[in-house]
C-alpha positions in Angstrom: 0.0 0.0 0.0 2.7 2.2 0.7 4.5 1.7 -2.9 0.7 2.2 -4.3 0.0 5.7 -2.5 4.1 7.3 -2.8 3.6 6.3 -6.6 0.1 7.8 -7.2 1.4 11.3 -5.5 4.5 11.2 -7.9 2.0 10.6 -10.7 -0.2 13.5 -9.8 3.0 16.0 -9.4 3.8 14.7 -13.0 -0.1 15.0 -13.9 0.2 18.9 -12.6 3.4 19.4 -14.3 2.4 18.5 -17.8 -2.0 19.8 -17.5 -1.0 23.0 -16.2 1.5 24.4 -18.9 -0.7 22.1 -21.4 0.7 22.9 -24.9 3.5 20.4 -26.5 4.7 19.3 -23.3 1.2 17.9 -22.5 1.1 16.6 -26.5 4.8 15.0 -25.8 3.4 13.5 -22.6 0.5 11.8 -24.1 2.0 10.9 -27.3 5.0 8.8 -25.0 1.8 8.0 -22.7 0.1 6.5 -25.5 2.5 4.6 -27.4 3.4 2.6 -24.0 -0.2 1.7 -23.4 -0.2 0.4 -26.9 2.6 -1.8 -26.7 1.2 -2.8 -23.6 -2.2 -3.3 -25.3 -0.3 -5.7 -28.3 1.6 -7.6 -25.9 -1.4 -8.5 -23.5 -3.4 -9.3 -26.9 -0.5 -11.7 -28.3 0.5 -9.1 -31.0 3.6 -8.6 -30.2 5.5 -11.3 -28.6 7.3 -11.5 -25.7 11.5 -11.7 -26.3 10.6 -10.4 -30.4 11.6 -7.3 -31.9 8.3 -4.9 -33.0 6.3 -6.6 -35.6 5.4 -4.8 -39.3 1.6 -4.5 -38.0 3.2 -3.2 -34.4 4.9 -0.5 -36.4 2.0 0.5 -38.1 0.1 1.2 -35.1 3.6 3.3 -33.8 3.3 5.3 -37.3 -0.8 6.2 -36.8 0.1 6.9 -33.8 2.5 9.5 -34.7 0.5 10.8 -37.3 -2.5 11.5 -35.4 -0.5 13.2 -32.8 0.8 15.2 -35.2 -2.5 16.6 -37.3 -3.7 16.6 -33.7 -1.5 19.4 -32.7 -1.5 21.1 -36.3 -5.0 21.4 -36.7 -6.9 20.9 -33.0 -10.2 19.5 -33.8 -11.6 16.4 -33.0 -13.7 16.8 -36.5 -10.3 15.6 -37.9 -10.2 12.3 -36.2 -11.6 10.7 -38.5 -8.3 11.1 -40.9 -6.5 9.5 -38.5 -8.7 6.5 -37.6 -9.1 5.7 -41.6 -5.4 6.5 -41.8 -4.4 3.9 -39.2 -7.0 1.6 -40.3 -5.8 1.4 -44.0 -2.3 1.3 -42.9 -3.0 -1.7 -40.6 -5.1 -4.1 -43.4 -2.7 -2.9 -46.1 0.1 -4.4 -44.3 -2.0 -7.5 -43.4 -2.1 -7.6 -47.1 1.0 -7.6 -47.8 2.4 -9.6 -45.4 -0.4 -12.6 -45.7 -0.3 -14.8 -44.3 2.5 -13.4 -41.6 -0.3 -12.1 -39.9 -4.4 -12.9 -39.3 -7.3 -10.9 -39.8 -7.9 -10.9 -35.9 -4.0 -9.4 -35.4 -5.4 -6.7 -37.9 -8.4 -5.9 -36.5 -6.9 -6.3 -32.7 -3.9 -3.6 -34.0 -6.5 -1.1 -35.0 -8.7 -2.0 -31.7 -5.7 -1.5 -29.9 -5.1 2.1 -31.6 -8.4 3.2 -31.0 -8.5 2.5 -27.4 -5.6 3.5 -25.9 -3.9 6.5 -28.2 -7.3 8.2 -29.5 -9.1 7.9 -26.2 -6.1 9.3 -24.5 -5.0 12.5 -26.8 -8.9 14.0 -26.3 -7.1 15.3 -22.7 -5.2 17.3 -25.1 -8.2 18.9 -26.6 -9.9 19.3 -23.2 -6.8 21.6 -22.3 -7.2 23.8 -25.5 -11.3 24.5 -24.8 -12.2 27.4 -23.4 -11.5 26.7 -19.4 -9.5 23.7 -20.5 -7.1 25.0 -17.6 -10.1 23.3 -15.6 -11.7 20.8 -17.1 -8.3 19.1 -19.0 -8.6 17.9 -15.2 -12.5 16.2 -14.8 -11.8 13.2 -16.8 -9.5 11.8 -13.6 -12.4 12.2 -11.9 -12.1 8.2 -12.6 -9.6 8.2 -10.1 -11.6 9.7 -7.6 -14.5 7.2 -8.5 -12.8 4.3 -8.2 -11.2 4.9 -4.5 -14.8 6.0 -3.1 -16.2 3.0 -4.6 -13.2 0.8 -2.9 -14.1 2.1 0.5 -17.6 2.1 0.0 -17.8 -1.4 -1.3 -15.5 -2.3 1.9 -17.7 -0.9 4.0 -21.2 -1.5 2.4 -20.8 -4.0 -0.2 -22.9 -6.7 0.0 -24.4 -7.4 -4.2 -21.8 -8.1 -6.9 -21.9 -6.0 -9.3 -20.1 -8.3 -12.3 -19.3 -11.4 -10.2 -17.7 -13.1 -13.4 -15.7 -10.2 -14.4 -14.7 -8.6 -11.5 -15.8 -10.7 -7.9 -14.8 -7.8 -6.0 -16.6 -5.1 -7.3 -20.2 -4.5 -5.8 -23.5 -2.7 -6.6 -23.0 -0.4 -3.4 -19.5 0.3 -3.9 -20.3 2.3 -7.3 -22.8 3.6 -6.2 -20.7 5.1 -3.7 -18.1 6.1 -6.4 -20.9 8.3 -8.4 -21.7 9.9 -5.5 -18.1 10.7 -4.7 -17.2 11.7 -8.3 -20.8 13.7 -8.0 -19.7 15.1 -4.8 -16.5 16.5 -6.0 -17.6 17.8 -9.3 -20.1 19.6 -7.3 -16.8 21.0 -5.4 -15.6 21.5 -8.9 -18.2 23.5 -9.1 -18.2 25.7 -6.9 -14.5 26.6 -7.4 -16.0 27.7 -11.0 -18.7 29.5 -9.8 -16.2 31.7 -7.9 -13.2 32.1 -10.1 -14.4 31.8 -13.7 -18.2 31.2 -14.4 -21.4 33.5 -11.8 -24.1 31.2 -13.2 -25.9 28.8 -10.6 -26.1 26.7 -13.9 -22.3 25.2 -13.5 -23.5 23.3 -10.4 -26.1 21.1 -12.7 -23.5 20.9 -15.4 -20.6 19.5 -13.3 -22.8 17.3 -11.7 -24.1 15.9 -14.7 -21.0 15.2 -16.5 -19.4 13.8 -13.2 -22.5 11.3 -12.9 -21.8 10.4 -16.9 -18.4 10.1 -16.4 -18.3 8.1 -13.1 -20.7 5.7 -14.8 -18.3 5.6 -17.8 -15.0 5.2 -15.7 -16.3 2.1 -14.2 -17.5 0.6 -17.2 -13.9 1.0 -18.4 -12.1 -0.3 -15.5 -14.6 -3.1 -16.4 -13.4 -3.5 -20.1 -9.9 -3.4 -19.1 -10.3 -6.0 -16.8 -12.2 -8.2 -19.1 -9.5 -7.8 -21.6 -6.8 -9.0 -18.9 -9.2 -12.3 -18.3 -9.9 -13.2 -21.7 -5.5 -13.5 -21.8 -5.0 -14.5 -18.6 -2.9 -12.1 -17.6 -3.0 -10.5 -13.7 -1.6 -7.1 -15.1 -0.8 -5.1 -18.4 3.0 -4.1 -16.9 5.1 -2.9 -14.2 6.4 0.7 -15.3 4.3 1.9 -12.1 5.2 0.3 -8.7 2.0 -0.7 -6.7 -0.1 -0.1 -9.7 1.0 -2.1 -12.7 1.3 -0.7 -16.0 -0.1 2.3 -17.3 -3.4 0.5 -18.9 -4.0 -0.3 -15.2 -3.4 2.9 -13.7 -5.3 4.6 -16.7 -7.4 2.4 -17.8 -11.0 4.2 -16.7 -9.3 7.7 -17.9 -8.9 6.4 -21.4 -12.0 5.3 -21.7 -14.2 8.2 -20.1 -11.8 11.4 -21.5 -13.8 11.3 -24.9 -17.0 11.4 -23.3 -16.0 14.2 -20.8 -15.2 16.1 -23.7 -18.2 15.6 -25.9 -20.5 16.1 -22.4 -18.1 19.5 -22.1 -18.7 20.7 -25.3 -22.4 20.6 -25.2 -22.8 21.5 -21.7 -20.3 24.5 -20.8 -22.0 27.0 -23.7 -24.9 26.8 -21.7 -23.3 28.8 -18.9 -21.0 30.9 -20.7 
C-alpha cells in the first residue's frame, strides 16, 4: 500500500506538471503515454510477442500513432479524427495484405482495436486543455480516479451485491454507487470553485454534476473493459512501469476510456453557462 500511494502522489506531481503548462509538453506527454499503453495493449493481446523485436503490423500502429499526434497538434479538432482513424485503419489491413499470411485478420483488427483504445481515447485530454476553461476541465476526466477509490471504500464498507461477479468478484452494486456519489460530490466542489473564479451562473452546479455522474458511470465501465481484456488473456496485469499499480493500462485504464465522453458532455454542456 505504501509503494501504491508514494507512486500515485509522484503521478499526480507529474499529472500537474504537464496539464498546467498544457501545450507540447502535455502533446509530448501523451504521445509517450500512448504509445506505452499500446505496446502494452499488443503484448497483452499476443500481438507482439514477448522476447521479439516490434512486428510490421506493431509498427503501423507506432506510425498512426504519430500521425494523429501530429495533425492533432496542427489542426486541433476532434472533426479531424476521422483522418487518422481511416489512416491507421488502412495502414493496418494494407500491411496484413502484404504480409499474408505473416499475420491474421484478428491481429489486424486487434492492431486497429488497440489504436483506437488507448492512443485516441487518451489525446482528447489534449483537446480538453485547448477548450475554453481547459485549464479546468483538461482535469475532470481523472475524476475516474476519484470514482474508483470511493467505490473501494464504499464497497469495503457496504458492499454486499456483486456488481459483475464473473468479471470482477470484487466489485459490488454499493460500492459504485458510492463512487458516483463521490465523483458527484466532487464535481459539485468542482463547481463551486468555478462559480467563484471563472463562471457566476448557478447553472455550472447542474453541469458539473451531470457530467461527473456520466463520467463516473463511464470510468467504471472502463475499469470493467480493461479487466475483461486482462481475463480473456489471462494475464494479472498489463505491466510494471508503475510500482504498486501495474502498468499504465492499469493505472489509466478508466481515464482512457471516459476522456472522450467528458469532452463531448463539455462541449455541449459549458455554452450553456457561458
Amino acid at each position: 500500500m505504501k509503494t501504491r500511494v508514494i507512486s500515485g502522489i509522484v503521478i499526480g506531481i507529474v499529472l500537474a506538471g504537464v496539464l498546467i503548462p498544457g501545450g507540447y509538453l502535455l502533446a509530448a506527454t501523451l504521445l509517450a503515454v500512448s504509445c506505452i499503453s499500446f505496446f502494452e495493449l499488443t503484448r497483452a493481446t499476443g500481438i507482439h510477442k514477448e522476447g521479439q523485436k516490434c512486428n510490421a503490423i506493431e509498427f503501423c500502429g507506432y506510425v498512426s500513432i504519430l500521425v494523429h499526434y501530429i495533425q492533432m497538434i496542427l489542426i486541433k479538432d476532434y472533426r479531424y479524427y476521422v483522418f487518422s482513424i481511416m489512416f491507421a485503419f488502412f495502414l493496418i489491413m494494407v500491411c496484413y495484405v502484404v504480409n499474408f499470411p505473416k499475420f491474421t485478420a484478428s491481429m489486424a483488427i486487434t492492431a486497429f482495436f488497440c489504436f483506437v483504445y488507448a492512443p485516441v481515447n487518451m489525446s482528447f485530454v489534449y483537446l480538453l486543455r485547448i477548450r475554453p476553461y481547459g485549464q479546468y476541465f483538461a482535469w475532470i476526466p481523472f475524476i475516474a480516479w476519484v470514482c474508483d477509490t470511493c467505490a473501494y471504500f464504499t464497497g469495503r464498507a457496504f458492499g454486499k451485491h456483486k456488481l459483475t461477479p464473473k468479471l470482477s468478484p470484487k466489485k459490488t452494486i454499493e460500492g459504485a454507487i458510492g463512487g458516483v456519489l463521490g465523483s458527484v460530490l466532487v464535481g459539485l466542489i468542482f463547481g463551486y470553485v468555478l462559480y467563484r473564479n471563472e463562471m457566476p451562473n448557478p447553472r455550472v452546479y447542474v453541469v458539473l454534476a451531470l457530467i461527473t455522474f456520466v463520467g463516473s458511470v463511464i470510468a467504471q465501465l472502463g475499469d470493467l473493459l480493461a479487466s475483461g481484456i486482462k481475463r480473456d488473456h489471462n494475464i494479472k496485469d498489463y505491466g510494471q512501469l508503475i510500482p504498486g499499480h501495474g502498468g499504465i493500462m492499469d493505472r489509466f485504464d478508466s481515464v482512457i476510456f471516459v476522456t472522450p465522453c467528458i469532452y463531448f458532455l463539455a462541449a455541449v454542456l459549458v455554452p450553456l453557462i457561458w
